[in-house]
Backbone of each chain as nested JSON, in Angstrom:
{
  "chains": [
    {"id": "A", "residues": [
      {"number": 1, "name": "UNK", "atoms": {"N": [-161.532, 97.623, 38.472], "CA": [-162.72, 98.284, 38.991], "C": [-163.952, 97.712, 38.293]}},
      {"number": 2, "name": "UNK", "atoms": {"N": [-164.947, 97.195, 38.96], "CA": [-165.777, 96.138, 38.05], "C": [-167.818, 96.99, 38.289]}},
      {"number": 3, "name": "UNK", "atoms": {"N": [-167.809, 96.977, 36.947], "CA": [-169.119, 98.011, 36.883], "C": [-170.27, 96.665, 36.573]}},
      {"number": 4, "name": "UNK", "atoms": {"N": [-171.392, 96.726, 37.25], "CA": [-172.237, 95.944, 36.918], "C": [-173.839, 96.749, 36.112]}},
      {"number": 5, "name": "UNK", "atoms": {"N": [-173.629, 96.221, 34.929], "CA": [-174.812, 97.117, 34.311], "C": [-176.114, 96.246, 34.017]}},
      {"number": 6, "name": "UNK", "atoms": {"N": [-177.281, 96.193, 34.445], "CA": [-178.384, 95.163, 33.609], "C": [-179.581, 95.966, 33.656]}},
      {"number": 7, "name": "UNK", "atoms": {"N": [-179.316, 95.37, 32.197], "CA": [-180.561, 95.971, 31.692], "C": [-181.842, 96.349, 31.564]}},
      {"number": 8, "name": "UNK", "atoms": {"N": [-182.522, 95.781, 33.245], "CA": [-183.379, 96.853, 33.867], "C": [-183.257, 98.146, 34.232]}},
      {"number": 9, "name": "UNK", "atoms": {"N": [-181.531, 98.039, 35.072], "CA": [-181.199, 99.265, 35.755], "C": [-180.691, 100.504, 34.161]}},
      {"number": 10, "name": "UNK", "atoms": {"N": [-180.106, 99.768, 33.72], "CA": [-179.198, 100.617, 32.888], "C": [-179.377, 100.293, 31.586]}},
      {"number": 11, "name": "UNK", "atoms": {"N": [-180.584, 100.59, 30.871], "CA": [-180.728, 100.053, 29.474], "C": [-179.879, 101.189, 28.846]}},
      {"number": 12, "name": "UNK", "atoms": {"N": [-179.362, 102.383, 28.972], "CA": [-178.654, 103.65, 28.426], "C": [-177.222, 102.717, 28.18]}},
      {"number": 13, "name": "UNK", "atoms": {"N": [-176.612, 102.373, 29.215], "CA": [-175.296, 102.194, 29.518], "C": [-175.291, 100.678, 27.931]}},
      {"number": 14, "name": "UNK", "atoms": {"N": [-175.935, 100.229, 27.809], "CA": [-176.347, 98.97, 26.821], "C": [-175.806, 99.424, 25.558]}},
      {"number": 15, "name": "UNK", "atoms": {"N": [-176.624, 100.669, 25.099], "CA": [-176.755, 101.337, 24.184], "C": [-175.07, 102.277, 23.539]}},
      {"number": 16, "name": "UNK", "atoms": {"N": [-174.732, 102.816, 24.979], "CA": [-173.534, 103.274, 25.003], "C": [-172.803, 102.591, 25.068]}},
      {"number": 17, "name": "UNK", "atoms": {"N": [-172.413, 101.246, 25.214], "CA": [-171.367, 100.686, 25.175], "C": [-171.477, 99.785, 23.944]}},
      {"number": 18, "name": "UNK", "atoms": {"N": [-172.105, 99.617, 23.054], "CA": [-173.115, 98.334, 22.456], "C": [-172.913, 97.363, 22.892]}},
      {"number": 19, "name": "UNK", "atoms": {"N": [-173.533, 96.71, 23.612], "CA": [-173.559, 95.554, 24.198], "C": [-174.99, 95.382, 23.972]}},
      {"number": 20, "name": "UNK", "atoms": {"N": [-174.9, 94.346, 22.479], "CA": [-176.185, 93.605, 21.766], "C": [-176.881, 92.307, 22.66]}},
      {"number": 21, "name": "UNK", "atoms": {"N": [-175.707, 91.737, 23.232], "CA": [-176.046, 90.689, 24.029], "C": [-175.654, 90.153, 25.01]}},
      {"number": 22, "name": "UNK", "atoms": {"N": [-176.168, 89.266, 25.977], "CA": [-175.778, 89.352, 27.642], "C": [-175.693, 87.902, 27.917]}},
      {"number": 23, "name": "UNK", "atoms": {"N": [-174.514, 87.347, 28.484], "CA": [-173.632, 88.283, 28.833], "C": [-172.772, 88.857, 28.039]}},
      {"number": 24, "name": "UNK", "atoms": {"N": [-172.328, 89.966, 28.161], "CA": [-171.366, 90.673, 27.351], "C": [-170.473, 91.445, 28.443]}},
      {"number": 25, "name": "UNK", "atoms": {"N": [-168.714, 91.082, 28.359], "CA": [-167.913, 91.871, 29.787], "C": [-166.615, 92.762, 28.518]}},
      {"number": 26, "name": "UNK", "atoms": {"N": [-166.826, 93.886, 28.991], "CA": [-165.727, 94.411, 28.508], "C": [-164.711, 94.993, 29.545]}},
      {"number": 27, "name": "UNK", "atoms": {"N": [-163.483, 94.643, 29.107], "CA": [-161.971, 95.592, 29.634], "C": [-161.56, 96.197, 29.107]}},
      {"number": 28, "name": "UNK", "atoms": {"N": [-161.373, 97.467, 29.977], "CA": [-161.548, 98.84, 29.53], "C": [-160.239, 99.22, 30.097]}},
      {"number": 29, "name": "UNK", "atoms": {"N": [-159.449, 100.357, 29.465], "CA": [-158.093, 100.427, 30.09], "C": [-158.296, 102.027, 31.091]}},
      {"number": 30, "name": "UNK", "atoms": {"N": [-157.638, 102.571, 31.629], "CA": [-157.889, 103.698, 32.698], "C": [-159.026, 104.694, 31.716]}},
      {"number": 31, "name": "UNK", "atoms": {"N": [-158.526, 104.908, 30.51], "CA": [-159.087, 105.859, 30.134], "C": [-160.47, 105.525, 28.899]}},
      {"number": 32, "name": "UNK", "atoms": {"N": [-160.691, 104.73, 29.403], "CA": [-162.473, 104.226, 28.71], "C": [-161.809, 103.454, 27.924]}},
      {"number": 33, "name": "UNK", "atoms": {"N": [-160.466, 103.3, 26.974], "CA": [-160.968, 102.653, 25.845], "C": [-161.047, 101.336, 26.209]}},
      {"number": 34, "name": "UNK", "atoms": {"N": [-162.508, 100.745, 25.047], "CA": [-162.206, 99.04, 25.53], "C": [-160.695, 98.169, 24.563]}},
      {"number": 35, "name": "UNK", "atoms": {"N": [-160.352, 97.217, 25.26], "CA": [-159.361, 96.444, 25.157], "C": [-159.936, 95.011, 25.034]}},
      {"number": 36, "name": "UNK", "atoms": {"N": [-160.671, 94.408, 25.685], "CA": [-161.433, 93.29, 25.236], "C": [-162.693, 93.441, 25.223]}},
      {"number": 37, "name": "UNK", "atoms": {"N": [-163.356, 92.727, 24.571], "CA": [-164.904, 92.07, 24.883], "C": [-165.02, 90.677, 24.77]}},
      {"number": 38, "name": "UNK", "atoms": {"N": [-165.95, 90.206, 25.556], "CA": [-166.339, 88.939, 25.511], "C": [-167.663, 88.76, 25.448]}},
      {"number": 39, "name": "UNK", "atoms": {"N": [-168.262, 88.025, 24.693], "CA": [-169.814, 87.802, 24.593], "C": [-170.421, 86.347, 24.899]}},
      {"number": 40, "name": "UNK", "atoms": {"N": [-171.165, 86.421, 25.547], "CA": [-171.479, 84.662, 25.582], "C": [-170.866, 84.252, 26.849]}},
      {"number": 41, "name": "UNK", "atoms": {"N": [-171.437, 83.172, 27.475], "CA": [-171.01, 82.649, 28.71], "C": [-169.842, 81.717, 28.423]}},
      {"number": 42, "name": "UNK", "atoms": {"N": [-168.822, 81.899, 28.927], "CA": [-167.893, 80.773, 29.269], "C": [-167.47, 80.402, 30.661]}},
      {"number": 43, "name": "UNK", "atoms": {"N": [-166.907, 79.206, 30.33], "CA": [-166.716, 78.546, 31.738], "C": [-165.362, 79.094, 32.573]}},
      {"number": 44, "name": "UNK", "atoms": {"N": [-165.634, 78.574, 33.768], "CA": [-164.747, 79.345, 34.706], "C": [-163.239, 80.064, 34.533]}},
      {"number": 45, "name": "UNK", "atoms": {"N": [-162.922, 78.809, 34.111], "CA": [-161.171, 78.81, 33.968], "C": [-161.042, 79.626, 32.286]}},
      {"number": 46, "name": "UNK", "atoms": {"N": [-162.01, 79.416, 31.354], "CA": [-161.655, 80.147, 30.026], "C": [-162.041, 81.733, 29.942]}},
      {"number": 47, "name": "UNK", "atoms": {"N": [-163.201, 82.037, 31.512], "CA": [-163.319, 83.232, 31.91], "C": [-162.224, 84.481, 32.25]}},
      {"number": 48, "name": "UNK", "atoms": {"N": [-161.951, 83.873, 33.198], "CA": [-160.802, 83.99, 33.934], "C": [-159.601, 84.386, 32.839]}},
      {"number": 49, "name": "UNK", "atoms": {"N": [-159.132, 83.003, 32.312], "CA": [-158.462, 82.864, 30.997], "C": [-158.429, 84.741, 30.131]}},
      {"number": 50, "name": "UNK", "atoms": {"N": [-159.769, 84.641, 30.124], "CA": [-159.813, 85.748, 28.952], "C": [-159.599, 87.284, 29.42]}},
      {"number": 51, "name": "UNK", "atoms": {"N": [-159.997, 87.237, 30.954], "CA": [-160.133, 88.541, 31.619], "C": [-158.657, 89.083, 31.859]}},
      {"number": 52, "name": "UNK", "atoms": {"N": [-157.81, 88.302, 32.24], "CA": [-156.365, 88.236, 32.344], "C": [-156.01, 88.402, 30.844]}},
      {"number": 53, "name": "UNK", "atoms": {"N": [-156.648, 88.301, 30.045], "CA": [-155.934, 87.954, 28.613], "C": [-155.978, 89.479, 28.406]}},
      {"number": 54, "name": "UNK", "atoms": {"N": [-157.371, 90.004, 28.991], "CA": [-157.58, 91.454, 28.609], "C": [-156.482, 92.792, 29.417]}},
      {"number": 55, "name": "UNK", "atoms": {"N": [-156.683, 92.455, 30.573], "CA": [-155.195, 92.945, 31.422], "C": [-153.795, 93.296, 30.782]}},
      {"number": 56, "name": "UNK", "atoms": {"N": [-153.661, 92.039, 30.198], "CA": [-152.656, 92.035, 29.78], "C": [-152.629, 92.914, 28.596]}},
      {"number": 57, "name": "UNK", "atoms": {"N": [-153.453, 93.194, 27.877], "CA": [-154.219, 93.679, 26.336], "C": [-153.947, 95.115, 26.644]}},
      {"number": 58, "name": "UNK", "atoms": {"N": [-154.074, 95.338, 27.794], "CA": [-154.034, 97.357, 28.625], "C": [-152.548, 97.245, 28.3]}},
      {"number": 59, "name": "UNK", "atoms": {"N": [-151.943, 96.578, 29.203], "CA": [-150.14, 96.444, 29.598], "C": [-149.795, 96.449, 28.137]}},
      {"number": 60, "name": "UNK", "atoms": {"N": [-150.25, 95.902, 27.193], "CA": [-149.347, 96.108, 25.957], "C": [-149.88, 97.744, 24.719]}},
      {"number": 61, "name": "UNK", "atoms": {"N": [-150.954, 97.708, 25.017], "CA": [-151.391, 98.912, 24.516], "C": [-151.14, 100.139, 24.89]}},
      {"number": 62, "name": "UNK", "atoms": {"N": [-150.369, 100.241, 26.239], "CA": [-149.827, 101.068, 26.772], "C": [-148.392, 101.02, 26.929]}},
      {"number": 63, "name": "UNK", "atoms": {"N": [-147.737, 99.891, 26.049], "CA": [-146.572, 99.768, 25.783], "C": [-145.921, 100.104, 27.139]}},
      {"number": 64, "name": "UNK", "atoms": {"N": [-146.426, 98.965, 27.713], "CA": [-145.937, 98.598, 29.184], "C": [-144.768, 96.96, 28.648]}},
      {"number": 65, "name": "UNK", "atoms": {"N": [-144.266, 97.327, 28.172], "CA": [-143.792, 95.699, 27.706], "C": [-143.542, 94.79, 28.338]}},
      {"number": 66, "name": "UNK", "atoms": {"N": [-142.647, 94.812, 29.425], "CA": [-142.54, 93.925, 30.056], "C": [-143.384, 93.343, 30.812]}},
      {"number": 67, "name": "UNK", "atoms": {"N": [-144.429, 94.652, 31.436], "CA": [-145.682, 93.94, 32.412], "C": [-146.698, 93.328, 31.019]}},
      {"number": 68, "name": "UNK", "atoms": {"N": [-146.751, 93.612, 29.874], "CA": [-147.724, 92.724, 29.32], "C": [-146.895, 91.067, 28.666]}},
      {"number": 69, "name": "UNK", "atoms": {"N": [-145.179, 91.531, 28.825], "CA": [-144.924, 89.823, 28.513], "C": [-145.212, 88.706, 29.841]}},
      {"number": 70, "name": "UNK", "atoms": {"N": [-144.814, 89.537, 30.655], "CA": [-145.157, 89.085, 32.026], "C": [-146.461, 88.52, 32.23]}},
      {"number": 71, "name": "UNK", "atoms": {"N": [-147.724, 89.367, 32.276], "CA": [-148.833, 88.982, 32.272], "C": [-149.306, 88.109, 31.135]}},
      {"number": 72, "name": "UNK", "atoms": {"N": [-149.102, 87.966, 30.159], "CA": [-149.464, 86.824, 29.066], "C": [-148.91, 85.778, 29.45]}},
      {"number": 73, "name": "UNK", "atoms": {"N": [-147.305, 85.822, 30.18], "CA": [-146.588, 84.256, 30.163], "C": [-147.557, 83.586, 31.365]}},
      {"number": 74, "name": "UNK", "atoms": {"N": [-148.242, 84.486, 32.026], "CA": [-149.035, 84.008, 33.313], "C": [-150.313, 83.458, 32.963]}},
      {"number": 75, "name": "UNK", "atoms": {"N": [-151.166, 84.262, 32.055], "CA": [-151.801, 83.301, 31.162], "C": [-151.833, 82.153, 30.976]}},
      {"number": 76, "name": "UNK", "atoms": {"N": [-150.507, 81.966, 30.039], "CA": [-150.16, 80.697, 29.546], "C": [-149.695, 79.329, 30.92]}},
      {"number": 77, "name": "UNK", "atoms": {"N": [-149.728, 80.184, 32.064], "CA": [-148.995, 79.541, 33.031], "C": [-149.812, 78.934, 33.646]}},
      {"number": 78, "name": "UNK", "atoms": {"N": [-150.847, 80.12, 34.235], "CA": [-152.353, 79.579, 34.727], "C": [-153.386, 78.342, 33.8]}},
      {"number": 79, "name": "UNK", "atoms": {"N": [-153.515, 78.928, 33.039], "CA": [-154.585, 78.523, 31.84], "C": [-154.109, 77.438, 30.82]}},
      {"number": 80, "name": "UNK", "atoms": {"N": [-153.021, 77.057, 31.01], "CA": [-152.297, 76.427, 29.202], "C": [-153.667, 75.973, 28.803]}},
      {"number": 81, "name": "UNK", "atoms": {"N": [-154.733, 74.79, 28.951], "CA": [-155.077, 74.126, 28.291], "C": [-156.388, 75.27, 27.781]}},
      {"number": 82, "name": "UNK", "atoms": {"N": [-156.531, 75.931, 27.827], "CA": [-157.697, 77.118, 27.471], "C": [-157.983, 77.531, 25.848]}},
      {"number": 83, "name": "UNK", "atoms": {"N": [-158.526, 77.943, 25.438], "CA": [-158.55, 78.447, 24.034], "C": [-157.933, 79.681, 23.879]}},
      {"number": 84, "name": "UNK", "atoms": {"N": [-157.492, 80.151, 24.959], "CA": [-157.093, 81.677, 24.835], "C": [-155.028, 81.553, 25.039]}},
      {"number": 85, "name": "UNK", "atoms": {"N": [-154.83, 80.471, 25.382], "CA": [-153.684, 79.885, 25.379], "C": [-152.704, 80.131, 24.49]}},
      {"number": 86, "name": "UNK", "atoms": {"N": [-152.847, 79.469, 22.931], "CA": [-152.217, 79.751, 21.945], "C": [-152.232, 81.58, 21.815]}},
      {"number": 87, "name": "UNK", "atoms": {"N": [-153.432, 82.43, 21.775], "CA": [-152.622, 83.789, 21.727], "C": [-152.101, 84.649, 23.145]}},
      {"number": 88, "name": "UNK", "atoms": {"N": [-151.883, 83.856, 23.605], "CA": [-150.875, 84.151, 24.953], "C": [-149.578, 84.025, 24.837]}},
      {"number": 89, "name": "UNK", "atoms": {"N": [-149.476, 82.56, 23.963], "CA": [-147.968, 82.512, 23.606], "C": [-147.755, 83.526, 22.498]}},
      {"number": 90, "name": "UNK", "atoms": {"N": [-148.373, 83.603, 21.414], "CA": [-147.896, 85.054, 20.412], "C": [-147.653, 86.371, 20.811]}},
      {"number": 91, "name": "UNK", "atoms": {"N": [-148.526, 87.021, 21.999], "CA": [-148.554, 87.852, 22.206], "C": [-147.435, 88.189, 23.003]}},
      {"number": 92, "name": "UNK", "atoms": {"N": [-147.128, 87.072, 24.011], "CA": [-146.152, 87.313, 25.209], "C": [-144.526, 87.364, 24.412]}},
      {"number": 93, "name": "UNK", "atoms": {"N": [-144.32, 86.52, 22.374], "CA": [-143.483, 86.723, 22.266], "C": [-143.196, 87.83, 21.585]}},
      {"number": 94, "name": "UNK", "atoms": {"N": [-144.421, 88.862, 21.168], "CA": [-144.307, 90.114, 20.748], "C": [-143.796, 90.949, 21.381]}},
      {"number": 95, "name": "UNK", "atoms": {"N": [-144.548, 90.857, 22.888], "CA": [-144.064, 91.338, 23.85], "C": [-142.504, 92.015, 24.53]}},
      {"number": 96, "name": "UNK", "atoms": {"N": [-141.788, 90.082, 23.89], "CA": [-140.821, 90.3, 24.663], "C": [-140.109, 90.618, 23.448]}},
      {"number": 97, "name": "UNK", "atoms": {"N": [-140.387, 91.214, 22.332], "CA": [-139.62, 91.321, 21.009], "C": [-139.854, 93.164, 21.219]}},
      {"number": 98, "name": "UNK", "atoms": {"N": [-141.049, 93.661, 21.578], "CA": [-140.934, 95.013, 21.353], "C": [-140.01, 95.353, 22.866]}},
      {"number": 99, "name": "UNK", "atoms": {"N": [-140.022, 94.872, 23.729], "CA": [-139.244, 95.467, 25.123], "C": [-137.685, 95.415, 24.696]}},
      {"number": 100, "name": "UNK", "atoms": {"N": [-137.646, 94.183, 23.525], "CA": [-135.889, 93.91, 23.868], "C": [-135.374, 94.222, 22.188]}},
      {"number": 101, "name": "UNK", "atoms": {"N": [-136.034, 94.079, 21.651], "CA": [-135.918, 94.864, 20.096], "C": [-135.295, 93.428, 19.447]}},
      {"number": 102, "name": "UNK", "atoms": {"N": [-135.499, 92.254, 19.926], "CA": [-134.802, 90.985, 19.613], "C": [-135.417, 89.844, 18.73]}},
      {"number": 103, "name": "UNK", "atoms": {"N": [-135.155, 90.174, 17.599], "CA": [-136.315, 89.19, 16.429], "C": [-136.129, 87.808, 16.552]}},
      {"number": 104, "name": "UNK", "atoms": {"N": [-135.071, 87.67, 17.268], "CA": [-134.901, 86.292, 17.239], "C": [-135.787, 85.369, 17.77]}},
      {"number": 105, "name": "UNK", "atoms": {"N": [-136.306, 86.059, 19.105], "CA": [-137.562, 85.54, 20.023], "C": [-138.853, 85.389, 18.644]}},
      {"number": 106, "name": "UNK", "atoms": {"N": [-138.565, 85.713, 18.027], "CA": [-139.986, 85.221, 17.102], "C": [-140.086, 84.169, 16.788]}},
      {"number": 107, "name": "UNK", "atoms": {"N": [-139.097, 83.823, 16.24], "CA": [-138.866, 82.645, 15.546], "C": [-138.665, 81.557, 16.604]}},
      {"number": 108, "name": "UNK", "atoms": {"N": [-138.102, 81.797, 17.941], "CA": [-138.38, 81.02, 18.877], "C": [-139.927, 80.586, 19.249]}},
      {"number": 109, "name": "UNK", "atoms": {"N": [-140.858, 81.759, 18.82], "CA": [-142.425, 81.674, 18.983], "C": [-142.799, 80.676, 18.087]}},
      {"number": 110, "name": "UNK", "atoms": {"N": [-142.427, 80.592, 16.926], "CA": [-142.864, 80.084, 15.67], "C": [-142.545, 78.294, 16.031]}},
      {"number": 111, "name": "UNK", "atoms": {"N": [-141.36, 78.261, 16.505], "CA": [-141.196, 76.935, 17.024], "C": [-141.993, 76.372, 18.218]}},
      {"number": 112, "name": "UNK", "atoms": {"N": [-142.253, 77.349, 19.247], "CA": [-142.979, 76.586, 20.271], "C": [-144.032, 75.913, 19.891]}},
      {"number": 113, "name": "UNK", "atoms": {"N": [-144.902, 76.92, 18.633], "CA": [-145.939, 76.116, 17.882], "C": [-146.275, 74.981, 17.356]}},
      {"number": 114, "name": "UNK", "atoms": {"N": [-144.834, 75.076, 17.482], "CA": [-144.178, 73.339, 16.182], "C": [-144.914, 72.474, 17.251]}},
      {"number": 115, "name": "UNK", "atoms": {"N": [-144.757, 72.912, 18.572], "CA": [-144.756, 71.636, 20.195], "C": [-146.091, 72.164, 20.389]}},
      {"number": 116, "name": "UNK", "atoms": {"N": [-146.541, 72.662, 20.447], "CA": [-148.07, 73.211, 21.305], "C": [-149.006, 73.672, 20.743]}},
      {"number": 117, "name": "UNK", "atoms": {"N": [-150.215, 73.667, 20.187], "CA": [-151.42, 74.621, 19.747], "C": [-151.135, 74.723, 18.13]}},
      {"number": 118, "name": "UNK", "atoms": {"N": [-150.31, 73.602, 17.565], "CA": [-150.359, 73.257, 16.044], "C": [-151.432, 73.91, 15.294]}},
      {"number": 119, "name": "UNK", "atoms": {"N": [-152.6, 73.674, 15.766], "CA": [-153.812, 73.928, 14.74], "C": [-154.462, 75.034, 15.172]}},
      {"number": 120, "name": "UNK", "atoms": {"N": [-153.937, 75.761, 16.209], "CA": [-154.586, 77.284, 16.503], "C": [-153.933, 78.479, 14.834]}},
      {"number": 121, "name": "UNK", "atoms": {"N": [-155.144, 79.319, 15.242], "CA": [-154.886, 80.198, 14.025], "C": [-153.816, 81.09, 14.51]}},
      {"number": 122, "name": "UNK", "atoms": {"N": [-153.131, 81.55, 15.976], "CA": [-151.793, 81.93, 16.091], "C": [-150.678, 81.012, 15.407]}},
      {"number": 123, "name": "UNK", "atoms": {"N": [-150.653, 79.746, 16.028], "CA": [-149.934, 79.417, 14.917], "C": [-149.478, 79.59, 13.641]}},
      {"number": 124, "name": "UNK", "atoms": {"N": [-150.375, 79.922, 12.841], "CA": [-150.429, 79.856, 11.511], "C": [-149.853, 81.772, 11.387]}},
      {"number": 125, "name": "UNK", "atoms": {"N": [-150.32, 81.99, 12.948], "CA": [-149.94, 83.733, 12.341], "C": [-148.629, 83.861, 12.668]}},
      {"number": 126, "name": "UNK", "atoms": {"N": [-147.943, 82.891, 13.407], "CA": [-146.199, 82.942, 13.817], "C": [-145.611, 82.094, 12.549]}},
      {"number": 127, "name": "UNK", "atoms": {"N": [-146.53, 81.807, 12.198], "CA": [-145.346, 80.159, 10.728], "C": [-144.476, 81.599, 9.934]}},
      {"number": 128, "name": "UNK", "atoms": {"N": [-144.803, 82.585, 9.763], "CA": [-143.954, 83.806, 9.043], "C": [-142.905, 83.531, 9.286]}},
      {"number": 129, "name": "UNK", "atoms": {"N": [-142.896, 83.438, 11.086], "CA": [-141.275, 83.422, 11.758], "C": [-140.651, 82.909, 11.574]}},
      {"number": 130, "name": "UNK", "atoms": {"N": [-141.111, 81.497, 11.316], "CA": [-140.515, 79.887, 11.526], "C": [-138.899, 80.477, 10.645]}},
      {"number": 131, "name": "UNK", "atoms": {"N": [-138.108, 79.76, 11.227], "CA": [-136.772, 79.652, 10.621], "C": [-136.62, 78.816, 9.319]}}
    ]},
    {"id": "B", "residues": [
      {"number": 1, "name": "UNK", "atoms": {"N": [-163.606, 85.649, 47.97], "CA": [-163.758, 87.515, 48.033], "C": [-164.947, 87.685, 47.144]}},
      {"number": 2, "name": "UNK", "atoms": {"N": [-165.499, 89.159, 47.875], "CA": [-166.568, 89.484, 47.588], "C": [-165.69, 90.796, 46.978]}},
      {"number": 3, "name": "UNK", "atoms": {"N": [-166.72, 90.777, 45.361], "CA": [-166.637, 92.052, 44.631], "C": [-167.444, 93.0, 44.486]}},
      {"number": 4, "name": "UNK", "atoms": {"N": [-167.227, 94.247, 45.094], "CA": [-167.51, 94.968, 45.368], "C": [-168.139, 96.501, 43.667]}},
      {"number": 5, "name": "UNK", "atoms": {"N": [-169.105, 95.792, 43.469], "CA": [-170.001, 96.099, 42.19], "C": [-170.12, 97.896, 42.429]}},
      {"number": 6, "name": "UNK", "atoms": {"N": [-169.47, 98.276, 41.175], "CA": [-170.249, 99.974, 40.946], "C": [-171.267, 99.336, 40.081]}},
      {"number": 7, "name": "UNK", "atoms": {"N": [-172.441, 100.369, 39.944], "CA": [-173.437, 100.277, 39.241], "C": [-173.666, 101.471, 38.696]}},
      {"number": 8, "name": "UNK", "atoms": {"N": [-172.629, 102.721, 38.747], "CA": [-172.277, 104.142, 38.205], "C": [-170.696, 104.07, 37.27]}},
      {"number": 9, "name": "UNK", "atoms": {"N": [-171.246, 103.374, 36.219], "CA": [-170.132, 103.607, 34.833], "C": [-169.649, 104.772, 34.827]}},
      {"number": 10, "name": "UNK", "atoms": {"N": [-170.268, 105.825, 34.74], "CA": [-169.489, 107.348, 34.605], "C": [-168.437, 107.518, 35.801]}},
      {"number": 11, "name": "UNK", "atoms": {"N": [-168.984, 106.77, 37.355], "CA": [-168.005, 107.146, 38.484], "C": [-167.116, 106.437, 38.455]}},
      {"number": 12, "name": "UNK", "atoms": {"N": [-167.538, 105.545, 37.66], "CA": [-166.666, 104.329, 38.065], "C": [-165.082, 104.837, 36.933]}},
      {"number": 13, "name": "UNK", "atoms": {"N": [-165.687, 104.966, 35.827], "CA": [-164.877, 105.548, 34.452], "C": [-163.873, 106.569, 35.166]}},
      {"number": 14, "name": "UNK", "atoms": {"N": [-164.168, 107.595, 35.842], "CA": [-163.856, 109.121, 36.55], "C": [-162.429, 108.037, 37.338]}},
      {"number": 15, "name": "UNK", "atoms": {"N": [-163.266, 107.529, 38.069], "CA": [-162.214, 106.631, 39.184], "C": [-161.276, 106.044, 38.877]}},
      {"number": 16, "name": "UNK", "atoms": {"N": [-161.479, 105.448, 37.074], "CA": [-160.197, 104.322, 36.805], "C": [-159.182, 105.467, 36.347]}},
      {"number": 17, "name": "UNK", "atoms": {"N": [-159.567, 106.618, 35.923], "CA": [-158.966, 106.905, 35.165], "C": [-158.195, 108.323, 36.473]}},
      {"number": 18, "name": "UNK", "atoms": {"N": [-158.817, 108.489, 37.557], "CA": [-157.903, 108.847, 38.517], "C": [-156.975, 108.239, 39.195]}},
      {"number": 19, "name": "UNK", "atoms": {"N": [-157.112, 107.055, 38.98], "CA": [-156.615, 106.033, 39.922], "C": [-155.27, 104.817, 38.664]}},
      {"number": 20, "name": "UNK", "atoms": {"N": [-155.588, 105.225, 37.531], "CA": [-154.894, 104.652, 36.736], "C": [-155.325, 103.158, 36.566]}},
      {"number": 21, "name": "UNK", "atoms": {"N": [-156.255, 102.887, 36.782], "CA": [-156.632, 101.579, 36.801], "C": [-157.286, 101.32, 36.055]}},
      {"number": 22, "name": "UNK", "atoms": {"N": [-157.699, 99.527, 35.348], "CA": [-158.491, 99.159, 34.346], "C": [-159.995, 99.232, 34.88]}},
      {"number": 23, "name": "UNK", "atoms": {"N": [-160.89, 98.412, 33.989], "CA": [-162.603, 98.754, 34.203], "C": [-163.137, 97.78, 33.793]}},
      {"number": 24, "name": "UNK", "atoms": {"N": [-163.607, 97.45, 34.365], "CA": [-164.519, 95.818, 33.419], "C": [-165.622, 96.444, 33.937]}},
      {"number": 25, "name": "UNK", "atoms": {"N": [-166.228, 96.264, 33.108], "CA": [-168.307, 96.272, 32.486], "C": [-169.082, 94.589, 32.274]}},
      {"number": 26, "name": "UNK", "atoms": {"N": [-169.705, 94.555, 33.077], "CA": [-170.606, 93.097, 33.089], "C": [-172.117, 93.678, 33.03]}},
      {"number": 27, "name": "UNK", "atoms": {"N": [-172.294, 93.367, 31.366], "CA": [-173.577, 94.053, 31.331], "C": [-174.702, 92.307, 31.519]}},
      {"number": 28, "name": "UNK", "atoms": {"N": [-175.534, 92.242, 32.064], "CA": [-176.056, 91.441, 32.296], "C": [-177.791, 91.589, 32.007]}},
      {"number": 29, "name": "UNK", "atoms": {"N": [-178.681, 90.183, 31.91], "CA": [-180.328, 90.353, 31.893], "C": [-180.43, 89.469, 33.101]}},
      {"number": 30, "name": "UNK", "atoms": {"N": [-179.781, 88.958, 33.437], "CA": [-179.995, 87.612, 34.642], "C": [-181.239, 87.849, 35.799]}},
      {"number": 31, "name": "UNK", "atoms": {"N": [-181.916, 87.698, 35.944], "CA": [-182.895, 87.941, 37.119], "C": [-182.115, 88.38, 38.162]}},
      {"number": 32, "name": "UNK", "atoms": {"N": [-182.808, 89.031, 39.053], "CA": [-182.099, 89.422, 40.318], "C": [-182.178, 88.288, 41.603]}}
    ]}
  ]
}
């Protein structure tokens, strides 16, 4: 459901949400709370990238597990080359670790790293796993 | 596709949260 606020019409709504600077998009899950923000313009595909990233951010905060491993692996599916990429793969293997109670998938995470997004700071937050 | 903009956060808020659905907020200065 997509609310458009600017700050002619709605300098209140600015204030209430803090949103210091524009653009600024937040995802919000059914019941107000926010789940992402984004500040600053980005380009199409890392937009996109991030808005889905936030979707997915509801699905796991609502310990929807499977729809948020689901929606992250789509992320990663749509988007790989994106900046939002590498925590798509962490998240989607949290994901599939809290739905199936299976630690092993971590350490499977920790390796994909070994192959993909080396120098992202997920990486460095899965090396725990590494075998 | 054309997206179909609330410009009422409170209705819009009322709505996601009858409807179970998420909410994105695009607060913007952009000229009209």
């Amino acid at each position: 459901m997509p609310v458009e606020a600017h700050i002619k019409e709605h300098p209140a709504y600015f204030h209430r949400f803090d949103a210091v600077w524009t653009p600024t998009v937040l995802v919000m899950d059914s019941d107000g709370v926010e789940r992402l923000r984004v500040e600053g313009y980005l380009p199409r595909d890392e937009f996109r990238a991030h808005l889905e990233m936030g979707l997915a951010r509801v699905a796991f905060m609502h310990k929807r597990w499977a729809d948020a491993e689901r929606m992250f692996a789509q992320v990663l599916e749509r988007y790989p080359e994106t900046k939002v990429a590498p925590e798509a793969v962490y998240w989607r293997g949290v994901s599939h670790y809290k739905r199936t109670n299976d630690h092993t998938v971590l350490g499977q995470v920790a390796d994909e790293f070994k192959q993909k997004y080396q120098d992202s700071v997920w990486a460095q937050k899965a090396s725990v796993w590494a075998h | 596709m054309t997206v179909q903009w609330n410009k009422d956060a409170d209705a819009a808020l009322a709505e996601a949260k009858a409807t179970r659905k998420p909410l994105l907020i695009d607060f913007s200065a952009a000229p009209a």
